[in-house]
C-alpha positions in Angstrom: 66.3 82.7 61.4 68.2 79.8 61.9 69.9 80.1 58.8 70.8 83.2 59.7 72.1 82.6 63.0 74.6 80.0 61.0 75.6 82.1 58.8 76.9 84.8 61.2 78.5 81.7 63.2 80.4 80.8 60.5 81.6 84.2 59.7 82.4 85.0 63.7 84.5 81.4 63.8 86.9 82.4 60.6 90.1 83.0 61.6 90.5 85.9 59.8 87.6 87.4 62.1 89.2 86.1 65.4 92.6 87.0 64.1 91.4 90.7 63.9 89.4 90.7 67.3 92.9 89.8 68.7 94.6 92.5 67.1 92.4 95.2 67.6 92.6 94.0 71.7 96.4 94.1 71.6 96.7 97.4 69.8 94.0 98.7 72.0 96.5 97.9 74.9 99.2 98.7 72.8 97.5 101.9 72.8 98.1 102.8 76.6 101.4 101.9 76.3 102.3 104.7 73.7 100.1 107.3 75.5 102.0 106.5 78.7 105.5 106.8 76.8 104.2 110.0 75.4 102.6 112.3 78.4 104.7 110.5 80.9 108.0 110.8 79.3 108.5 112.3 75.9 106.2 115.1 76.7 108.0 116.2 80.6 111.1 116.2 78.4 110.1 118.4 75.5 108.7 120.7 78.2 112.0 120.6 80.3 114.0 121.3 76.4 111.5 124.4 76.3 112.2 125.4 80.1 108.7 123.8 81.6 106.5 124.8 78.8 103.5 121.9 79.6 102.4 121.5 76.4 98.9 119.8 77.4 97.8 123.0 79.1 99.1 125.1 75.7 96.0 126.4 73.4 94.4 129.9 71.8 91.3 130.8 72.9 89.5 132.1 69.3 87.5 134.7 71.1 90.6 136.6 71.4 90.2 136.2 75.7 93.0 136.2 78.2 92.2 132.7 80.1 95.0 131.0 82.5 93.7 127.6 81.8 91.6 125.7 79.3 88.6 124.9 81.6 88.6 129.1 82.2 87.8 129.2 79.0 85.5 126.1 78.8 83.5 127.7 81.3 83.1 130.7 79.9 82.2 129.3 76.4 84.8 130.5 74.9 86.0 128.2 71.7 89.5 127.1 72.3 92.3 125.5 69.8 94.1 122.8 72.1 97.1 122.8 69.8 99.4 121.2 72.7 96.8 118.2 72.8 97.5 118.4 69.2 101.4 117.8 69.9 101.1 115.4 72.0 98.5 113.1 69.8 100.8 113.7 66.8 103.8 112.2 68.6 102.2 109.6 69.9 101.1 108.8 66.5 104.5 109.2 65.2 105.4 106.8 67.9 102.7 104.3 67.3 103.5 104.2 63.5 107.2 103.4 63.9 106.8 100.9 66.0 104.1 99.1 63.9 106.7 99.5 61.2 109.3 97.7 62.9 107.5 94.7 64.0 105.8 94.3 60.4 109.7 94.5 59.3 110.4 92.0 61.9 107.9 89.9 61.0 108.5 90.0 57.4 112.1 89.0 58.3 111.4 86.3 60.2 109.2 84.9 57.6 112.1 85.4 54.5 114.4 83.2 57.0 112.5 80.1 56.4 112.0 80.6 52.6 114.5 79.6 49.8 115.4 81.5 47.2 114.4 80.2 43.6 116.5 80.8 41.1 115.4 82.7 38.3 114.9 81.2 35.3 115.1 83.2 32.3 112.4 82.1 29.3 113.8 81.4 26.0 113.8 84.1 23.5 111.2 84.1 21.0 112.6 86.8 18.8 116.3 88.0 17.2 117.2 90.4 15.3 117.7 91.0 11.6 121.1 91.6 10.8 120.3 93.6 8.1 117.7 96.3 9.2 118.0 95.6 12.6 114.3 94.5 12.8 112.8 92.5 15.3 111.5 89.1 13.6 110.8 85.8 15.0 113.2 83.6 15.9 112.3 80.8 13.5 112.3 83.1 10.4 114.0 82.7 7.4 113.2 85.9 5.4 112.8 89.0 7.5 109.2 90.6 7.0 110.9 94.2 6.9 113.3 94.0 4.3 113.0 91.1 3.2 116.4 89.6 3.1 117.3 85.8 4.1 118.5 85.4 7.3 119.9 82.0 9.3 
């Protein structure tokens, strides 16, 4: 058992472990953030664009009922396709991604800024070129292996 217990310790106290726990926290808060942005602001202004369409409240009820509201048709058991949930999940997703694209750009920036660029160095050729056939030999040859003629 103790064994154990070490074993998990020294997996919990990598940094790669702790470096995730901290990420998953922060993106969890993150989280709220975007869903704020979203039904607080994007959404109100999509549904002022489509003359105050609230597209939370938005879905088809698959029974083919007439409900007002979605917990109408909850109640009455009907089954419902929340397709303005849908919306609003997508863009906040949308939102999400972007911005997790821009700070891995920023970061990746950030870290090229420090770095100096090593020149490429080119290997030296190993092979030429017969000028007779046009072959591919090696570059110490003295008789091409295709046509056999001397070359330098």
């Amino acid at each position: 058992m103790k064994g154990f217990l070490k074993e998990f310790k020294e997996f919990a106290m990598r940094g790669n472990v702790i470096d995730l726990a901290v990420g998953v926290i922060i993106g969890g808060a993150f989280q709220k953030i975007v869903t704020s942005i979203v039904n607080d602001l994007v959404m109100p202004l999509i549904g002022l664009i489509t003359k105050g369409s609230d597209f939370a409240s938005k879905f088809v009820a698959l029974d083919g009922g007439d409900y007002a509201t979605i917990e109408e048709a909850t109640e009455a058991g009907a089954a419902i396709l929340t397709y303005g949930n849908f919306i609003a999940v997508t863009i906040d997703f949308i939102i999400m991604a972007f911005v997790i694209f821009l700070l891995v750009k920023g970061l990746n920036k950030l870290t090229s800024i420090g770095k100096k660029e090593e020149p490429v160095v080119e290997a030296a050729p190993t092979t030429k070129v017969c000028p007779f056939c046009k072959s591919e030999i090696a570059i110490d040859a003295t008789k091409c292996a295709h046509c056999t003629s001397d070359v330098e």
